[in-house]
C-alpha positions in Angstrom: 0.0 0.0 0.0 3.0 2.5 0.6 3.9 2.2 -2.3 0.6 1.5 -4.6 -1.5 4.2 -3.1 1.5 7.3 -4.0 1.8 5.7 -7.3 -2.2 5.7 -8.3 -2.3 9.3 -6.7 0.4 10.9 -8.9 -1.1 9.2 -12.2 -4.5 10.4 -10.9 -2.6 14.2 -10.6 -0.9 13.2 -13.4 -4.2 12.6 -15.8 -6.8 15.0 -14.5 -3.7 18.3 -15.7 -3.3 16.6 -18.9 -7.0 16.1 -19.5 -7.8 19.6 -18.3 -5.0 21.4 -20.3 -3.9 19.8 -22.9 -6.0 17.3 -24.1 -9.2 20.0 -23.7 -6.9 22.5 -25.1 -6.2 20.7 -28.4 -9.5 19.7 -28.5 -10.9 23.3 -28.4 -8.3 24.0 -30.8 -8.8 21.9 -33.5 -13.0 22.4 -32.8 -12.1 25.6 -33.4 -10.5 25.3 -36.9 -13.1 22.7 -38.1 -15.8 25.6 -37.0 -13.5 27.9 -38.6 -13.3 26.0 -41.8 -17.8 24.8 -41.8 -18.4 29.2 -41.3 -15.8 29.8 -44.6 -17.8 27.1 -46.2 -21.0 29.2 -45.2 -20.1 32.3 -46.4 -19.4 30.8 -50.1 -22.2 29.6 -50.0 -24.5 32.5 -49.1 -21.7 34.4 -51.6 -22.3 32.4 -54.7 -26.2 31.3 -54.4 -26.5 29.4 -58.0 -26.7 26.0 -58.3 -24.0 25.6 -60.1 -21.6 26.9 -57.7 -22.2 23.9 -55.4 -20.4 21.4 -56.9 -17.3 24.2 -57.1 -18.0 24.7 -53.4 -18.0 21.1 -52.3 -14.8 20.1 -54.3 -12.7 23.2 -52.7 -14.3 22.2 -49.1 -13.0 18.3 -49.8 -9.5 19.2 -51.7 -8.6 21.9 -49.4 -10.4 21.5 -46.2 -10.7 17.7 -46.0 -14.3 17.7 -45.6 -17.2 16.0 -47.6 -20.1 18.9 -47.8 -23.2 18.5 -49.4 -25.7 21.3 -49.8 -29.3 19.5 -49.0 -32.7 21.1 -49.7 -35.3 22.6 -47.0 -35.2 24.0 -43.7 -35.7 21.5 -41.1 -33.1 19.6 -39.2 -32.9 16.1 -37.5 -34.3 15.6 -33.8 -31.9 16.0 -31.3 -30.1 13.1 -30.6 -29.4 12.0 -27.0 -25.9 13.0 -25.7 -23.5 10.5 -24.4 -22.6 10.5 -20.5 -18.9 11.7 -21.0 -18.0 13.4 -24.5 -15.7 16.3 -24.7 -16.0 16.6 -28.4 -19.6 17.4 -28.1 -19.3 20.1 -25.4 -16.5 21.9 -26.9 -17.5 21.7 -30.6 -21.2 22.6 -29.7 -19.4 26.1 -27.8 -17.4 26.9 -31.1 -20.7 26.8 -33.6 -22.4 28.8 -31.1 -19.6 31.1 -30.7 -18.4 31.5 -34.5 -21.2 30.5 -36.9 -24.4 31.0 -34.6 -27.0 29.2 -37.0 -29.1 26.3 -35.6 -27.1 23.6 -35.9 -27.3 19.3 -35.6 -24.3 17.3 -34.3 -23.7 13.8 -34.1 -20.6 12.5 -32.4 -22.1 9.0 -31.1 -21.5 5.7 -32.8 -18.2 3.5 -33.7 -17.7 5.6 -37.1 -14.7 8.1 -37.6 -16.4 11.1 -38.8 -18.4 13.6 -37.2 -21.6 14.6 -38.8 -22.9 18.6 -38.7 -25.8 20.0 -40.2 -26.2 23.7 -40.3 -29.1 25.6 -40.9 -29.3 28.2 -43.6 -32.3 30.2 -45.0 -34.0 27.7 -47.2 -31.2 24.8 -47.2 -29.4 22.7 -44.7 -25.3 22.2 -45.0 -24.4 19.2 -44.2 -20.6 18.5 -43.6 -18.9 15.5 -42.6 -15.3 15.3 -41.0 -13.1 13.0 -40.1 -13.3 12.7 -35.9 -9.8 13.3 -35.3 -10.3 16.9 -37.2 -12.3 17.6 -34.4 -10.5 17.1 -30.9 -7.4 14.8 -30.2 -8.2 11.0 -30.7 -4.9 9.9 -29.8 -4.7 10.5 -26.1 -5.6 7.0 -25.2 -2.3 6.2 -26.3 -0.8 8.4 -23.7 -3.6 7.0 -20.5 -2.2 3.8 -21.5 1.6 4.1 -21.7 0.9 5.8 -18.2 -0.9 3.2 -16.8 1.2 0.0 -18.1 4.4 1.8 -16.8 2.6 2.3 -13.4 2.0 -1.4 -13.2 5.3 -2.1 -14.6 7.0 -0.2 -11.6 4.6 -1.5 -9.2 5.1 -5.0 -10.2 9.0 -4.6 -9.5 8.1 -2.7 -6.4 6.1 -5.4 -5.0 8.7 -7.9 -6.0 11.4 -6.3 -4.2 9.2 -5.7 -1.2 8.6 -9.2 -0.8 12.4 -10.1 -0.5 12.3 -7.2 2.2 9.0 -9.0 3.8 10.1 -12.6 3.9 13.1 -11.5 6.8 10.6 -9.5 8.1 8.6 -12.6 8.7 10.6 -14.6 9.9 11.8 -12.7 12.3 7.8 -12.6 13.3 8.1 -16.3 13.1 11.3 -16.6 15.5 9.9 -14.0 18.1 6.4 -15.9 18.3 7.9 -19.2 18.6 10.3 -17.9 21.7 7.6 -16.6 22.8 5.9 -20.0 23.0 8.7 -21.9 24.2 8.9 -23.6 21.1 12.5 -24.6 19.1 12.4 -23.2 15.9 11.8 -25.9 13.1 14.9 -24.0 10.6 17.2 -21.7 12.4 16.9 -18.0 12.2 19.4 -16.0 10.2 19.0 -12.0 10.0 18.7 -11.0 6.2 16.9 -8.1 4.0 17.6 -4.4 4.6 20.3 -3.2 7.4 17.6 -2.3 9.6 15.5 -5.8 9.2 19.3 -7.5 9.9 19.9 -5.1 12.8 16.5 -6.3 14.0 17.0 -9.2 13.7 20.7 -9.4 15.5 18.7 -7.4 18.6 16.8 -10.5 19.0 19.1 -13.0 18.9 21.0 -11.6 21.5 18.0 -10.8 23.5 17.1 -14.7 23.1 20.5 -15.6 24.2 20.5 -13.2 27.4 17.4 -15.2 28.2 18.4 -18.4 27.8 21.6 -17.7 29.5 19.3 -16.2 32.6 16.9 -19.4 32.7 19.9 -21.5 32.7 21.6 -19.8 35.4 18.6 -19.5 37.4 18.0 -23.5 36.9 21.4 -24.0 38.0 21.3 -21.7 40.7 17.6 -23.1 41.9 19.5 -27.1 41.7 21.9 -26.0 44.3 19.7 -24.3 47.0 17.1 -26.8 46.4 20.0 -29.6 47.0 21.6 -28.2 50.1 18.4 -27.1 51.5 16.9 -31.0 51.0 20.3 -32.0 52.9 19.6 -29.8 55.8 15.4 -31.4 56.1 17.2 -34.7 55.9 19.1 -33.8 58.5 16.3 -32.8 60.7 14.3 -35.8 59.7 17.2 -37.8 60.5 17.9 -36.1 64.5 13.6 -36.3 64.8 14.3 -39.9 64.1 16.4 -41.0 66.7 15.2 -38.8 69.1 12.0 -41.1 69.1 8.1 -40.7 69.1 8.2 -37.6 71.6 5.1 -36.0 72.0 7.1 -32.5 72.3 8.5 -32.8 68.8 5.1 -33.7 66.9 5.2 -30.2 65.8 8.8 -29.9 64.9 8.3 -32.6 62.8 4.9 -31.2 61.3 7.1 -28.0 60.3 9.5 -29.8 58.8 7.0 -31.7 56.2 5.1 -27.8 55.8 8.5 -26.7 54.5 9.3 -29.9 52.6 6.2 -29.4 50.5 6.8 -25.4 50.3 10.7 -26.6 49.4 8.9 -28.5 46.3 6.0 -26.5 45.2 8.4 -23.0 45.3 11.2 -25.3 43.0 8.1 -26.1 40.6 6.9 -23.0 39.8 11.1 -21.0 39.6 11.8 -24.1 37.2 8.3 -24.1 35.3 8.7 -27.2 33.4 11.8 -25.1 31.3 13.6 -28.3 30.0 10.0 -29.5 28.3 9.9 -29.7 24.6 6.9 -28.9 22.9 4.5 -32.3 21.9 1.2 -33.1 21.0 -1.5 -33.8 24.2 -4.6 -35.8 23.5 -7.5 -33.7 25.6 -9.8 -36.8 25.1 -7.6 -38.5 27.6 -6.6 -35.5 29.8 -10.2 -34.9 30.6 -11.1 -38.5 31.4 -8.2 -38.4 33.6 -9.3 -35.4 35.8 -12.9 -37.0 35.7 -11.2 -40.5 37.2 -9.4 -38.4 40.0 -12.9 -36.4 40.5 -13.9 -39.6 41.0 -11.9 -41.3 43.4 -12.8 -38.6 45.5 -16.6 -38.6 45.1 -17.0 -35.5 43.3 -18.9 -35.2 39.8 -16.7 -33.8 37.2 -18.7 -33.3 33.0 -16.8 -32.2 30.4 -17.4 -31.4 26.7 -14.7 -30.9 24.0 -15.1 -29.3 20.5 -12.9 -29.2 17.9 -9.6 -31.8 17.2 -8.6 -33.4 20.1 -5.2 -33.4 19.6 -2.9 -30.0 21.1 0.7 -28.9 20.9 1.7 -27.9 23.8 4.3 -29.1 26.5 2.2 -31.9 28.2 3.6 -32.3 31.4 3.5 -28.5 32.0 -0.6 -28.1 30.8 -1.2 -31.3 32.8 0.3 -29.9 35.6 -2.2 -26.4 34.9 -5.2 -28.7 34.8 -4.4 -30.8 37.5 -3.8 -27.3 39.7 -7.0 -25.7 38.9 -9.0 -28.6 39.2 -7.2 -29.3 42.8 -8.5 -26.5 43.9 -12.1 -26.7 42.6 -12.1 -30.2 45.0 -11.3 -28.6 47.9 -14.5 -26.2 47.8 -16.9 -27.3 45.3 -19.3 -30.3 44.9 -19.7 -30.3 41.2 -17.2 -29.7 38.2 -18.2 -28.3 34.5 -15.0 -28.3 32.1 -16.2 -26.7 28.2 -12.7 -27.0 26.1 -13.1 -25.4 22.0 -10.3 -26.3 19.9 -10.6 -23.6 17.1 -7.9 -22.7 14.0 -6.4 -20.8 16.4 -7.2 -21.3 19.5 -7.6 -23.5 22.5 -9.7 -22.3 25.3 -10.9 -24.3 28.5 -13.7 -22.9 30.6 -13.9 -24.8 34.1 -17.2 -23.8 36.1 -17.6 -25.1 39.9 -20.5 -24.4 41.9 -17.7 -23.1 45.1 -18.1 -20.1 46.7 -15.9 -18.7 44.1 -13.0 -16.1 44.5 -14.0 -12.1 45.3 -13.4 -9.9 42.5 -11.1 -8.1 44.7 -8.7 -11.0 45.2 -8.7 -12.5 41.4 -5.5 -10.7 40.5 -3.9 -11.4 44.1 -4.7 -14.9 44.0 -2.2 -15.3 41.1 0.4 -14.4 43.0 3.2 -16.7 44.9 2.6 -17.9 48.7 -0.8 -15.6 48.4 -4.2 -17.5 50.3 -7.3 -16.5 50.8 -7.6 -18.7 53.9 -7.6 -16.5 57.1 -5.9 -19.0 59.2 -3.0 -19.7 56.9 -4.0 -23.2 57.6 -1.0 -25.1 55.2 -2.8 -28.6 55.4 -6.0 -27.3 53.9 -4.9 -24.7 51.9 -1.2 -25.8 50.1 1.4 -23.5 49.3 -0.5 -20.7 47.8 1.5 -21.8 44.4 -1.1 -23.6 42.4 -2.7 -20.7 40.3 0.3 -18.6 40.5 2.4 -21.8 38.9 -1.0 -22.2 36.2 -0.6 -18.5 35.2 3.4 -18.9 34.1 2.8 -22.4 32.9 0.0 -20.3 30.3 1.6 -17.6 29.7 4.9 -19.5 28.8 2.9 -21.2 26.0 1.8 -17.4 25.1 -1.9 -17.8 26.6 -3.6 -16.5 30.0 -5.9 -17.5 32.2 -8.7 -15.6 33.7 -10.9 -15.8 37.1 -15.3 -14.7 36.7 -17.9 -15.7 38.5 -19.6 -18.7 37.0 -23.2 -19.3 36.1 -23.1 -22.4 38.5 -22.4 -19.7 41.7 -18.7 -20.3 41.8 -16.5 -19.9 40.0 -15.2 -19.4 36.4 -11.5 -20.7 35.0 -10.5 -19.6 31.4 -7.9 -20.7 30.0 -7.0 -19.5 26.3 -3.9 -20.2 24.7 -2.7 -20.7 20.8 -3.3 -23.5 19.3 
């Protein structure tokens, strides 16, 4: 379009001058020297009356002039014929009779012939003249609309084509970003091409990817050491709290010490967020009948319904891991379970209703953060870590989706999950 829309506005500028001063200019021009030409024809006429000067008359008008006259008897001329929708000739050469000859006058510039037919008027005869059309007003502009227009499509075609060597780096540089953004490996790696500033672009990006990596690596690395020298300390402890024996005293030491072996887990989960997963396909057939089975085994009615293919790419352990952590929570506080998944073109979202007491709308966005419950007594055996949704949330947006919190139609509350498919 940048460069399509300039080029039809200039040939637009560039036709509307010519048309309005030169083509109407030769036009008038040449109208005016056929008019000319029909009023000297006039005059000889009315000048030499006889008969016999006709013939005299109509052989000068053809030799010299270049137009067939014949001198017809009585005094009534043709109807009007209906104008065409667009004619300069007949504007223009209608203006010079008037202006030059000023007789009643019949014109007829319509058809697929190449003369122009005018009959004029006189006392008790009617001239009738016929010229040739390109006497009358410049025939051969065409030419010009047309050498304008096919070199406008010429340069546009080699525009275009040049642009779409610029586009395809541009594209895949689109293609690169979105994938990262996915957590997906490329299929073909990416190699900075087109224009300097497309390369430049391009160059930014792999750099940034590599900063990112490098970060996630270190951060895994990092997370692998605390989480093994804090795991050698709780063995520790479980180790002194088992020699020590079954002491009433130390039931709570020992109570504290699973509380922060299962925040020691859950916090690793969600810093580490399934990162070494490779993408893969997921059957949601099976998924869901899973989470139904679980429902099960715990008494609680779980319906789904799925639309669409069945078949995802996503990382599966990591979306397994998002089901299994919003459904865990719709079992603590809910007696019934509604999961709707659509698998569209392009995308894949999961509504899950429960008939709970649902989530405040003041506390939707807080909920989604680390270690945050909305139990009052902080009580860790009923309520976890505080990591489930907060974990569901990176695990989403990792695969370049979100999740949302609403109040369902069942009274509790509503879980969407929308991510690409």
């Amino acid at each position: 379009m940048i460069i399509i829309i300039p080029m039809l506005l200039l040939q637009i500028v560039i036709a509307f001058v010519f048309m309005e001063r030169h083509w109407q200019l030769v036009t008038r021009r040449l109208s005016e020297a056929m008019t000319r030409d029909i009023a000297a024809i006039i005059d000889l006429v009315e000048s030499f009356p006889g008969d016999g000067d006709d013939d005299e008359i109509t052989r000068i008008a053809r030799s010299r002039m270049d137009l067939i006259v014949s001198i017809e008897k009585g005094d009534e001329l043709p109807p009007p014929r209906p104008k065409p929708f667009f004619s300069i000739l007949d504007g223009i050469l209608a203006d010079q009779i008037n202006r030059q000859i000023r007789r009643p006058f019949w014109i007829d510039t319509v058809g697929d012939s190449n003369l122009v037919e005018i009959r004029i008027k006189l006392e008790d005869r009617v001239l009738r003249v016929l010229a040739r059309r390109s006497q009358a007003y410049a025939s051969n502009t065409h030419i010009f609309l047309i050498w304008m227009a096919g070199s406008s499509f010429v340069l546009i075609l080699i525009a275009i084509l040049f642009l779409r060597g610029q586009i395809r780096p541009i594209l895949a540089l689109a293609r690169a970003a979105e994938s990262f953004g996915k957590g997906q490996k490329l299929t073909e790696p990416y190699r900075p091409r087109g224009a300097d500033e497309v390369r430049k672009a391009g160059r930014a990006f792999m750099l940034m990817r590599e900063r990112i990596e490098r970060q996630m690596e270190q951060r895994t690395a990092m997370l692998a050491g605390v989480s093994h020298d804090l795991r050698t300390i709780l063995t520790r402890f479980r180790l002194q709290l088992a020699l020590a024996g079954d002491l009433p005293e130390l039931a709570g030491m020992e109570q504290d010490v699973n509380d922060m072996q299962s925040m020691l887990e859950g916090y690793m989960a969600f810093a580490r967020n399934e990162a070494e997963e490779d993408v893969g396909s997921l059957n949601l057939h099976t998924l869901l009948d899973k989470l139904k089975a679980d429902c099960a085994l715990v008494d609680l009615p779980l319906e789904w319904q799925l639309t669409g293919d069945e078949t995802i790419a996503v990382r599966p352990s990591a979306f397994t891991r998002l089901m299994n952590n919003i459904i865990s929570n719709s079992q603590r506080y809910a007696d019934f379970i509604r999961i709707d998944a659509v698998h569209s073109a392009r995308w894949l979202t999961v509504t899950i209703d429960d008939d709970g007491p649902g989530i405040p709308e003041e506390s939707r966005e807080d909920v989604f953060k680390p270690f945050f419950r909305l139990d009052e007594a902080r009580n860790l055996d009923t309520s976890g870590t505080g990591l489930g949704l907060a974990i569901a949330r990176d695990i989403v947006r990792s695969h370049g989706g979100d999740i949302t919190l609403a109040t369902s139609p069942m009274g509790g509350l509503r879980t969407v999950v929308r991510l690409p498919a």
